[in-house]
PDB file with SEQRES, HELIX, SHEET and CRYST1 records, atoms N, CA, C and O in Angstrom:
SEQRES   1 A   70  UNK UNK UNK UNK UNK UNK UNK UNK UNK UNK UNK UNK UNK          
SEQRES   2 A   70  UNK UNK UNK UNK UNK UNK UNK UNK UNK UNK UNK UNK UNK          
SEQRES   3 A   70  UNK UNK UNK UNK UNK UNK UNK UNK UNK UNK UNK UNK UNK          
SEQRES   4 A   70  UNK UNK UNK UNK UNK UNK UNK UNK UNK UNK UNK UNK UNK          
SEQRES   5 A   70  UNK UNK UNK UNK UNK UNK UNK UNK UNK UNK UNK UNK UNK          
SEQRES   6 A   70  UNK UNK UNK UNK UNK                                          
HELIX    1 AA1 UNK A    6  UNK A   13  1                                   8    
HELIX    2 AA2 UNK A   44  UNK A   47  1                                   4    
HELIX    3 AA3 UNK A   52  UNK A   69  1                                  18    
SHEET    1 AA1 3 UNK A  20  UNK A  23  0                                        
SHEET    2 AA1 3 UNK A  27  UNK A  31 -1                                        
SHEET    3 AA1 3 UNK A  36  UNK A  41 -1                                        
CRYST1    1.000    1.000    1.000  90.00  90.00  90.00 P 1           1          
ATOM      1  N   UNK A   1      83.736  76.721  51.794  1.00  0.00           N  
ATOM      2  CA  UNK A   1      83.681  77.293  50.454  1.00  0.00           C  
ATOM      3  C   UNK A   1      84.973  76.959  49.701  1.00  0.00           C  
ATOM      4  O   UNK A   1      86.018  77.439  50.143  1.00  0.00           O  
ATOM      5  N   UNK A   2      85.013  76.084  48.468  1.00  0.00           N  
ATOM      6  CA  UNK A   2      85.817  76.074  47.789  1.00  0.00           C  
ATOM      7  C   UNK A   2      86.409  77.862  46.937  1.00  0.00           C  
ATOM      8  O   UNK A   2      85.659  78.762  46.560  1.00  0.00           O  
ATOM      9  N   UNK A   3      87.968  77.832  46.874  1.00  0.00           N  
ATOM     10  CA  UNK A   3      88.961  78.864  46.551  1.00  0.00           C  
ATOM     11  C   UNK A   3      88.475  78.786  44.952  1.00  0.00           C  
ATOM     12  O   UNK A   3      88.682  79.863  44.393  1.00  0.00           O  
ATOM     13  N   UNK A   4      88.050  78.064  44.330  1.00  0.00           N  
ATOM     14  CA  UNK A   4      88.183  78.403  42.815  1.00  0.00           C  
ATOM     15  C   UNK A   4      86.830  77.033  42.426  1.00  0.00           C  
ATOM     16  O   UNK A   4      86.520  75.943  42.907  1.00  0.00           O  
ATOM     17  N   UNK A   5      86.407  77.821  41.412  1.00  0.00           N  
ATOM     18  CA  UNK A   5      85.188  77.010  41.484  1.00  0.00           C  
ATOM     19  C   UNK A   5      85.438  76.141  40.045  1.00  0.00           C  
ATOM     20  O   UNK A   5      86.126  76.545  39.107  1.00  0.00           O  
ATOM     21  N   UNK A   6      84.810  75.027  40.096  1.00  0.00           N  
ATOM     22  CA  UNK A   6      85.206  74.085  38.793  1.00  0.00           C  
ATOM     23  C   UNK A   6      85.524  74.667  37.368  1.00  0.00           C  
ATOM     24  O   UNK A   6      86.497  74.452  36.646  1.00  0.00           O  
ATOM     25  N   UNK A   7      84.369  75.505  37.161  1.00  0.00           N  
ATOM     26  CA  UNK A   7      84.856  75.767  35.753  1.00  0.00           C  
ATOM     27  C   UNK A   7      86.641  76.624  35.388  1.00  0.00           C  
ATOM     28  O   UNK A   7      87.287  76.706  34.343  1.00  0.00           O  
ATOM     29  N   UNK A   8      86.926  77.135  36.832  1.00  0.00           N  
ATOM     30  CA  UNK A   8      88.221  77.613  36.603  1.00  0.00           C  
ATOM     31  C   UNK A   8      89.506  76.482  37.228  1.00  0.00           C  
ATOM     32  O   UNK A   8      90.690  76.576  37.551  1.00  0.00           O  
ATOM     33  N   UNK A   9      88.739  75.697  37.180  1.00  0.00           N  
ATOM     34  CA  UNK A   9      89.939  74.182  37.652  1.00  0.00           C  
ATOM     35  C   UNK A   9      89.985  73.770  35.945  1.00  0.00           C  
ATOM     36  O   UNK A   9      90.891  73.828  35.113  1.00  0.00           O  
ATOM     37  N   UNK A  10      88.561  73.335  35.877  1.00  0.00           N  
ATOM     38  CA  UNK A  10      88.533  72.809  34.182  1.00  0.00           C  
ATOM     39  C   UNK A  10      89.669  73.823  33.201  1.00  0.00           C  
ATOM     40  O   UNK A  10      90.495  73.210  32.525  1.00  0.00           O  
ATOM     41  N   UNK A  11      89.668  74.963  33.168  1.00  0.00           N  
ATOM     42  CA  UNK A  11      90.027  75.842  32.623  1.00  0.00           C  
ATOM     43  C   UNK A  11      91.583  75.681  32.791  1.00  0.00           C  
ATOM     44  O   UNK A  11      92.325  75.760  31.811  1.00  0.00           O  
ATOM     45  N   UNK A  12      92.034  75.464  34.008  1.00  0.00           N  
ATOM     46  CA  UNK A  12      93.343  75.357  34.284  1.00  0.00           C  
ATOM     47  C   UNK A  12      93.678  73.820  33.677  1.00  0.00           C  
ATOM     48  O   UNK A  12      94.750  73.664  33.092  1.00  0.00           O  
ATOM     49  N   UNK A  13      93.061  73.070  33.776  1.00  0.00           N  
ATOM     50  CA  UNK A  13      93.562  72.090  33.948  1.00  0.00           C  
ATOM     51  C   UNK A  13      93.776  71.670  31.978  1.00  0.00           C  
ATOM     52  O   UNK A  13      94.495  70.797  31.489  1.00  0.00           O  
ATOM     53  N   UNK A  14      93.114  72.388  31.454  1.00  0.00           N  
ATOM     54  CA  UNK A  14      92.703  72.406  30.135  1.00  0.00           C  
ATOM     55  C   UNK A  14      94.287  73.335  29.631  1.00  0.00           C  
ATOM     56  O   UNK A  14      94.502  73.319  28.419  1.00  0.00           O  
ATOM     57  N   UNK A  15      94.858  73.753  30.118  1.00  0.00           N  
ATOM     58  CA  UNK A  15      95.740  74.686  29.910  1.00  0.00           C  
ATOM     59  C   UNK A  15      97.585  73.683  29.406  1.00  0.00           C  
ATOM     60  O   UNK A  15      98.630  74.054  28.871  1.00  0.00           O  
ATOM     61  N   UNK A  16      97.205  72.698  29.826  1.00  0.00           N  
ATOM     62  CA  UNK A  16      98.006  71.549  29.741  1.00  0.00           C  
ATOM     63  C   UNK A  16      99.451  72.068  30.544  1.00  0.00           C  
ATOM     64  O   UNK A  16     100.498  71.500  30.232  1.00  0.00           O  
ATOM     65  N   UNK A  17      99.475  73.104  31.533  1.00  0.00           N  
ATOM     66  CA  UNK A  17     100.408  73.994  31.720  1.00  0.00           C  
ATOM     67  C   UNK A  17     100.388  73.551  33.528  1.00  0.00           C  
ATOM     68  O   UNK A  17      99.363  73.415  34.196  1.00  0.00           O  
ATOM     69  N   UNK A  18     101.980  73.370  34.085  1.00  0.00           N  
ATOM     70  CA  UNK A  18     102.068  73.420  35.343  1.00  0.00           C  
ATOM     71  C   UNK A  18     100.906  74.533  36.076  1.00  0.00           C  
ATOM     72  O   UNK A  18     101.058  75.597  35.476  1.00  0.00           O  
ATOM     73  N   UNK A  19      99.990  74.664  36.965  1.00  0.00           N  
ATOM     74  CA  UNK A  19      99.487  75.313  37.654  1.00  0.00           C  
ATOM     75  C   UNK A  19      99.664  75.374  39.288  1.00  0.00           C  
ATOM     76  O   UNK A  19      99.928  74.267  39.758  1.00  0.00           O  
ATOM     77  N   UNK A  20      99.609  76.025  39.879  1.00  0.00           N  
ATOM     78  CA  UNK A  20      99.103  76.588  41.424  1.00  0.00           C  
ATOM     79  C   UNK A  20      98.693  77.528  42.090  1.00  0.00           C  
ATOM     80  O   UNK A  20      98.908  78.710  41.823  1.00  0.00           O  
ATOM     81  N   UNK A  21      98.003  77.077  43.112  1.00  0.00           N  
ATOM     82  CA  UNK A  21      97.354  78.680  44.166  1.00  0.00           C  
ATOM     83  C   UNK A  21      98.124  78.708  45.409  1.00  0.00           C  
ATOM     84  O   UNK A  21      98.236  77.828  46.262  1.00  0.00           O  
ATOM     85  N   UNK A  22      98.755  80.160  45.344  1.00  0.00           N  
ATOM     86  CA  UNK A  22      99.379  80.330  46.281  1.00  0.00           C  
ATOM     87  C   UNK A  22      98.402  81.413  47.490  1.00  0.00           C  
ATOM     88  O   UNK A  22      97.356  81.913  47.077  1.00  0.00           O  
ATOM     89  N   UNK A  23      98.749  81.616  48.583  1.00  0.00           N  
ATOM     90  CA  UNK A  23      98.209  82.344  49.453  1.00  0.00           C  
ATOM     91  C   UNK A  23      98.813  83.510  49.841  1.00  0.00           C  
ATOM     92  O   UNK A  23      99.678  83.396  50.709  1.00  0.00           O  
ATOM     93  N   UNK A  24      98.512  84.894  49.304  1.00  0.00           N  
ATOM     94  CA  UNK A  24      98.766  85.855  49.720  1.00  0.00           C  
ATOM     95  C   UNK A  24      98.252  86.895  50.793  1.00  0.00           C  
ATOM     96  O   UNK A  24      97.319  86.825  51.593  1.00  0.00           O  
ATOM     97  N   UNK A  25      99.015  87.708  50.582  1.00  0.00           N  
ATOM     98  CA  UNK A  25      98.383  89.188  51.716  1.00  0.00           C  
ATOM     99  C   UNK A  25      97.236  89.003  51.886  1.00  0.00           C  
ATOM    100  O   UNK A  25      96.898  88.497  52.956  1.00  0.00           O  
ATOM    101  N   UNK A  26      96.124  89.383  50.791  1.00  0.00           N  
ATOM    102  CA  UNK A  26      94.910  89.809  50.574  1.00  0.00           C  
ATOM    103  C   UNK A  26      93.928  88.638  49.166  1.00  0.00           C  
ATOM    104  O   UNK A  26      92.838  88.777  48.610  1.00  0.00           O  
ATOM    105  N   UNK A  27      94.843  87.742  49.088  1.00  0.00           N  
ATOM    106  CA  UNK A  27      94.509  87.149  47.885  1.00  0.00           C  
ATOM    107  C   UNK A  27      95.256  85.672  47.492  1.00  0.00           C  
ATOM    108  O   UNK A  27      96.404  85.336  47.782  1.00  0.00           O  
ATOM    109  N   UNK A  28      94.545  85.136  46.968  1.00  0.00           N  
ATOM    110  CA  UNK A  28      95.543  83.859  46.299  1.00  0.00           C  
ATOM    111  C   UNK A  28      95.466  83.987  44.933  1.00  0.00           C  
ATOM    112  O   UNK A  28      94.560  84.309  44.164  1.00  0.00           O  
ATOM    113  N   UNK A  29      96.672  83.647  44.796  1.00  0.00           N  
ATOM    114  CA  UNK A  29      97.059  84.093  43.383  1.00  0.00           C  
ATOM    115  C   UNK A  29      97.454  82.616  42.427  1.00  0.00           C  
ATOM    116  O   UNK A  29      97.962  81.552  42.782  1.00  0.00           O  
ATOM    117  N   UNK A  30      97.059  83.012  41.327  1.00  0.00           N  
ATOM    118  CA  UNK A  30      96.760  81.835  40.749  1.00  0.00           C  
ATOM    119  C   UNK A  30      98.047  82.017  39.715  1.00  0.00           C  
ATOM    120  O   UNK A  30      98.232  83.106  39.172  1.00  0.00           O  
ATOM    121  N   UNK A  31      98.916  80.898  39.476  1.00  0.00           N  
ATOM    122  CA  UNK A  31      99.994  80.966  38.519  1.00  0.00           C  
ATOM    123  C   UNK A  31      99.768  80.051  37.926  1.00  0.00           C  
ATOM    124  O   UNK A  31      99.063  79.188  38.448  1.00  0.00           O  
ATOM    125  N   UNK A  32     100.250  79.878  36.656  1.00  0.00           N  
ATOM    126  CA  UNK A  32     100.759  79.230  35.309  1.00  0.00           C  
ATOM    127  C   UNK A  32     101.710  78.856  34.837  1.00  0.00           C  
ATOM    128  O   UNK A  32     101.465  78.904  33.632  1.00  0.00           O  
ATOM    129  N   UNK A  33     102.805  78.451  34.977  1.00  0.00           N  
ATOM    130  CA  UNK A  33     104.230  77.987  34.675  1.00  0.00           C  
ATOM    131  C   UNK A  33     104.796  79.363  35.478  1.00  0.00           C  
ATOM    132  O   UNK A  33     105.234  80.355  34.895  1.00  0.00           O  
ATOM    133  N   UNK A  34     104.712  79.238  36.662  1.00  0.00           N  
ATOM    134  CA  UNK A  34     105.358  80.212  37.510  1.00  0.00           C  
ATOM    135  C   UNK A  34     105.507  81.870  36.757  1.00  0.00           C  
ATOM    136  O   UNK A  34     106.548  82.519  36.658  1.00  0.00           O  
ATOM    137  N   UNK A  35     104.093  82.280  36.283  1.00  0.00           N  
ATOM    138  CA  UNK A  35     103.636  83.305  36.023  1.00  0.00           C  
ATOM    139  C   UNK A  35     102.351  83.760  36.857  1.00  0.00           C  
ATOM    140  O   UNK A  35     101.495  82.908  37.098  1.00  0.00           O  
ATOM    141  N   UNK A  36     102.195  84.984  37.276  1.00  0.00           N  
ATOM    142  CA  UNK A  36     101.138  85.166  37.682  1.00  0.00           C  
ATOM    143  C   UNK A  36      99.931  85.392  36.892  1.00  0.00           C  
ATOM    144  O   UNK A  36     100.083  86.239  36.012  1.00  0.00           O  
ATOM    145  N   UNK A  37      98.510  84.740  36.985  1.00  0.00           N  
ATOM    146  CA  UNK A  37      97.795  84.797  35.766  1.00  0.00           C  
ATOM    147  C   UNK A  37      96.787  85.912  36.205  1.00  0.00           C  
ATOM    148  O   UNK A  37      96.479  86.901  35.539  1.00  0.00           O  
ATOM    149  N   UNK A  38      96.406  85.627  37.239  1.00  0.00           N  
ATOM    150  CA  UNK A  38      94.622  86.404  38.242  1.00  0.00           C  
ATOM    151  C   UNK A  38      95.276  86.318  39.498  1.00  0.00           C  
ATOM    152  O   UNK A  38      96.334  85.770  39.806  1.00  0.00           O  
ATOM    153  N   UNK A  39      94.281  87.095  40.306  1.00  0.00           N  
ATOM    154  CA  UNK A  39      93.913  86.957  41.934  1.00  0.00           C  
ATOM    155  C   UNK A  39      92.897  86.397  42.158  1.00  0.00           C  
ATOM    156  O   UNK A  39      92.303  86.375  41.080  1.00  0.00           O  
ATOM    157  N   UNK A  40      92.140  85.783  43.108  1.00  0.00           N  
ATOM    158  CA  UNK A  40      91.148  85.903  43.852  1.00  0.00           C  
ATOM    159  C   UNK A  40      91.216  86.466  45.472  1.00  0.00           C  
ATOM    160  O   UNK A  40      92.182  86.281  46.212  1.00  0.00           O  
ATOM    161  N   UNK A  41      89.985  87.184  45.837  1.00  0.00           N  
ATOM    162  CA  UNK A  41      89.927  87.670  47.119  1.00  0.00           C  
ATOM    163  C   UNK A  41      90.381  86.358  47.922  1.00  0.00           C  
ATOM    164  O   UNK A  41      90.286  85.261  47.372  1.00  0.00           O  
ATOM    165  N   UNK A  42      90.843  86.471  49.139  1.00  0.00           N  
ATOM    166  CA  UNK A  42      91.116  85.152  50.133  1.00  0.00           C  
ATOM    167  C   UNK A  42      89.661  85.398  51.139  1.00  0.00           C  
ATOM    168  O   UNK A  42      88.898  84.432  51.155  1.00  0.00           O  
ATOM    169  N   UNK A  43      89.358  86.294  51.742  1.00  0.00           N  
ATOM    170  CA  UNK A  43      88.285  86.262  52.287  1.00  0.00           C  
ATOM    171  C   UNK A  43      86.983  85.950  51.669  1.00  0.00           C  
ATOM    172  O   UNK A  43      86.525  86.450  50.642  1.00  0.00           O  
ATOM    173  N   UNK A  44      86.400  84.981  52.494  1.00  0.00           N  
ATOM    174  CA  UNK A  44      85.222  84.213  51.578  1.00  0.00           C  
ATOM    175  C   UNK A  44      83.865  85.182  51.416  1.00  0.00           C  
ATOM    176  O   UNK A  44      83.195  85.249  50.386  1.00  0.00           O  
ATOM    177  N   UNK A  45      83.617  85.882  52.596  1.00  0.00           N  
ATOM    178  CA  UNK A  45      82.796  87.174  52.289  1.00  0.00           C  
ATOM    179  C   UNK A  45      83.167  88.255  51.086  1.00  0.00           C  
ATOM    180  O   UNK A  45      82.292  89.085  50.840  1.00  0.00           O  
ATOM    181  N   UNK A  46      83.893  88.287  50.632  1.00  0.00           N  
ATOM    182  CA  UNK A  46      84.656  89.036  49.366  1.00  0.00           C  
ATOM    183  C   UNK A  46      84.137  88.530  48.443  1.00  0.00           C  
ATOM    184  O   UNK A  46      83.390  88.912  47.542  1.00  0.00           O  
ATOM    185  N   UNK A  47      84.872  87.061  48.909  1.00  0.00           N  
ATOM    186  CA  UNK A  47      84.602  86.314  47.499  1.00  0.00           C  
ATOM    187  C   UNK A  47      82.797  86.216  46.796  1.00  0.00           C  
ATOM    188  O   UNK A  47      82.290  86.402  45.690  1.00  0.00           O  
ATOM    189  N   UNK A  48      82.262  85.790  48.272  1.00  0.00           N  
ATOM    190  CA  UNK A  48      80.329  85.502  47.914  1.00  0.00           C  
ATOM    191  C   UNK A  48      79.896  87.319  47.473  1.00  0.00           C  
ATOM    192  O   UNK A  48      78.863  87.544  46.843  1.00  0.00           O  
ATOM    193  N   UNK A  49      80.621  88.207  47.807  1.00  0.00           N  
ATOM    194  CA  UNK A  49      80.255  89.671  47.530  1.00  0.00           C  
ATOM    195  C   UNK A  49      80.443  89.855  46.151  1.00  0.00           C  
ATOM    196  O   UNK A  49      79.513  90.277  45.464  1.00  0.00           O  
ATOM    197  N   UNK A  50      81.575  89.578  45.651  1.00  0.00           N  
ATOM    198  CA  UNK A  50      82.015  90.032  44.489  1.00  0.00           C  
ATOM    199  C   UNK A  50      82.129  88.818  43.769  1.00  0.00           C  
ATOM    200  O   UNK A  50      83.233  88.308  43.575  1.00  0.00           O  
ATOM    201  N   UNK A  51      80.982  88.269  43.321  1.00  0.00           N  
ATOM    202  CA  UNK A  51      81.394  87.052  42.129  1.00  0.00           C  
ATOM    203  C   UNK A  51      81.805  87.709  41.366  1.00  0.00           C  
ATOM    204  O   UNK A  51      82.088  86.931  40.455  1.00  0.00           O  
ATOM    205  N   UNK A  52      82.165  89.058  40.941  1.00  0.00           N  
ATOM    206  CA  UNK A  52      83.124  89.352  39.505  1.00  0.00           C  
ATOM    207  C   UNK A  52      84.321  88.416  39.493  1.00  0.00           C  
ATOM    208  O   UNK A  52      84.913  87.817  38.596  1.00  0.00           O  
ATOM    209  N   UNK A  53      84.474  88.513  40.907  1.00  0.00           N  
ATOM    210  CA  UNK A  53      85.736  88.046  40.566  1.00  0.00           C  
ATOM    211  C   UNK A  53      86.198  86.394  40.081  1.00  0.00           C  
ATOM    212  O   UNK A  53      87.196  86.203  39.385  1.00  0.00           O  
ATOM    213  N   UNK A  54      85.494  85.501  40.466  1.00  0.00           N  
ATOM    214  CA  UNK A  54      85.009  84.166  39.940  1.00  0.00           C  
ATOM    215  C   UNK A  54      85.354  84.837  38.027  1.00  0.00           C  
ATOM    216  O   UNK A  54      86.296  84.544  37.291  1.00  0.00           O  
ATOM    217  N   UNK A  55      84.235  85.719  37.775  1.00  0.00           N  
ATOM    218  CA  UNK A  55      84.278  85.661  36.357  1.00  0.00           C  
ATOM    219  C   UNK A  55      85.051  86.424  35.942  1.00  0.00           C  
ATOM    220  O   UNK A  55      84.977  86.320  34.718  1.00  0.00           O  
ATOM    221  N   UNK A  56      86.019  87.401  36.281  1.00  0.00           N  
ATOM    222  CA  UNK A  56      86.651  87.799  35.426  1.00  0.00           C  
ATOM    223  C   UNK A  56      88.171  87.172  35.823  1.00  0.00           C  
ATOM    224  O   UNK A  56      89.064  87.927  35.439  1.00  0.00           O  
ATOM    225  N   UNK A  57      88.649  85.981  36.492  1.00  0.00           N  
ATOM    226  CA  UNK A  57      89.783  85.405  36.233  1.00  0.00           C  
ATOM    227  C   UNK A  57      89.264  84.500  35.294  1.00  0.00           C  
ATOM    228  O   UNK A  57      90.073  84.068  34.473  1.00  0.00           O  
ATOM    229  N   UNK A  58      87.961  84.065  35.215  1.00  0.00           N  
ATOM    230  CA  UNK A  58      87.665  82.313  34.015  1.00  0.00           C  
ATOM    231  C   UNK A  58      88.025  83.795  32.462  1.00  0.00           C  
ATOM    232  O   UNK A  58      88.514  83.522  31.366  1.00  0.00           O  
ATOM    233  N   UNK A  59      87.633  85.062  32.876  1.00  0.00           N  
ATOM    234  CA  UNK A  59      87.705  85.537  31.335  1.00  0.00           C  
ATOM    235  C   UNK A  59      89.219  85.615  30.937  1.00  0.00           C  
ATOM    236  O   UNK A  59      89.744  85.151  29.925  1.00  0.00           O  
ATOM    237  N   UNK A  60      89.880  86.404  32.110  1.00  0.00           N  
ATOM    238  CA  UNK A  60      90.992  86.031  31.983  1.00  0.00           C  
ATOM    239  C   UNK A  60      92.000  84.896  31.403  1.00  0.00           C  
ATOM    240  O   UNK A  60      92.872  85.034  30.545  1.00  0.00           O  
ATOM    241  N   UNK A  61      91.613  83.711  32.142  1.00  0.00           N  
ATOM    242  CA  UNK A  61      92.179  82.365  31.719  1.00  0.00           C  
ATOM    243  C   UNK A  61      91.440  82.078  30.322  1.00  0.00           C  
ATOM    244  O   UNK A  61      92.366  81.535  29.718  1.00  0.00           O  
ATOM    245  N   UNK A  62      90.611  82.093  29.633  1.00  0.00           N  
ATOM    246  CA  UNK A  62      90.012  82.109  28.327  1.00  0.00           C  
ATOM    247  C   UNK A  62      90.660  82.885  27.332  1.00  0.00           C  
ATOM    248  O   UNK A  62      90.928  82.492  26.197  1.00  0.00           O  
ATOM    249  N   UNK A  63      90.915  84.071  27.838  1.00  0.00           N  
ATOM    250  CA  UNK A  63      91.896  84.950  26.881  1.00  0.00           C  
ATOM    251  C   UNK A  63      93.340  84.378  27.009  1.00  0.00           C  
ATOM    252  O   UNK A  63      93.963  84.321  25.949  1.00  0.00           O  
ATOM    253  N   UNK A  64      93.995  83.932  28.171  1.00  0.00           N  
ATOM    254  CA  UNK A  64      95.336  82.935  28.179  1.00  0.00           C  
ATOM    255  C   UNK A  64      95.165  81.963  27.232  1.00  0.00           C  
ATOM    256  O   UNK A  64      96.016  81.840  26.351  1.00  0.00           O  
ATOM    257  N   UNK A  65      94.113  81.186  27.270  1.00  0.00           N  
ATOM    258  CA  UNK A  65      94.168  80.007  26.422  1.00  0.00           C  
ATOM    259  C   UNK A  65      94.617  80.149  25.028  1.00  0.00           C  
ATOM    260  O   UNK A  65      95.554  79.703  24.365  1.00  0.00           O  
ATOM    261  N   UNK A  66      93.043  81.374  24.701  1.00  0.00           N  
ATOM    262  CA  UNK A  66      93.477  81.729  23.219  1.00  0.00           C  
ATOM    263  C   UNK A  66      94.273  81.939  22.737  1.00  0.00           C  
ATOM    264  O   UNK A  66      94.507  81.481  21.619  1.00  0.00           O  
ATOM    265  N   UNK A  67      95.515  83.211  23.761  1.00  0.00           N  
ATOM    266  CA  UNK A  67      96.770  83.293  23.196  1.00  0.00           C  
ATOM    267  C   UNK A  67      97.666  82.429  22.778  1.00  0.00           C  
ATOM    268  O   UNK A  67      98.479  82.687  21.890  1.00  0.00           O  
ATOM    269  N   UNK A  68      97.562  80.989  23.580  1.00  0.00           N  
ATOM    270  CA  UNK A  68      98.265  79.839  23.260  1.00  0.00           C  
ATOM    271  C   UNK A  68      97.844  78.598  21.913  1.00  0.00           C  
ATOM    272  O   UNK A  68      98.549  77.757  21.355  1.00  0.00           O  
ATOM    273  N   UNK A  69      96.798  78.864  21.795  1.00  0.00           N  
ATOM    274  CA  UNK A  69      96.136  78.292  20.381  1.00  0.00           C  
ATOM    275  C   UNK A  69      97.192  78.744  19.238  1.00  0.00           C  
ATOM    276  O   UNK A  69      97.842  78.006  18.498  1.00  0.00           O  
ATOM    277  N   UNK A  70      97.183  80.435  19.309  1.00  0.00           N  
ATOM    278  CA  UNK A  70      97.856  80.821  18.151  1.00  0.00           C  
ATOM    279  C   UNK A  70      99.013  80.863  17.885  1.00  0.00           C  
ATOM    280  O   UNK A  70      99.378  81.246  16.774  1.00  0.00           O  
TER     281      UNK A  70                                                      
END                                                                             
């Protein structure tokens, strides 16, 4: 199972901004010019349990973007 699914690669990658996933406690955490942006669960049963979480870091990163438009 891929950690982050395309549309939140596209999303990052769209961000024109240094990115990485780091591996935490309970989570990998997704940064932005060495900011923390989202989590995702690290356990893949989490992850297939709770697709919120898939969608509410892409909402997340969508609301990042916007802020940077303006």
């Amino acid at each position: 199972m891929k950690i982050i699914s395309d549309e939140i690669k596209q999303l990052l990658e769209t961000s024109r901004q240094p990115w990485r996933i780091e591996t935490g406690g309970r989570h990998y955490k997704i940064l932005i010019n060495e900011k923390l942006v989202s989590i995702l669960p690290l356990s893949p049963h989490a992850r297939k349990r709770k697709g919120n979480a898939q969608r509410n870091v892409i909402a997340r990163l969508r609301r990042i973007l916007k802020e940077q438009v303006r």
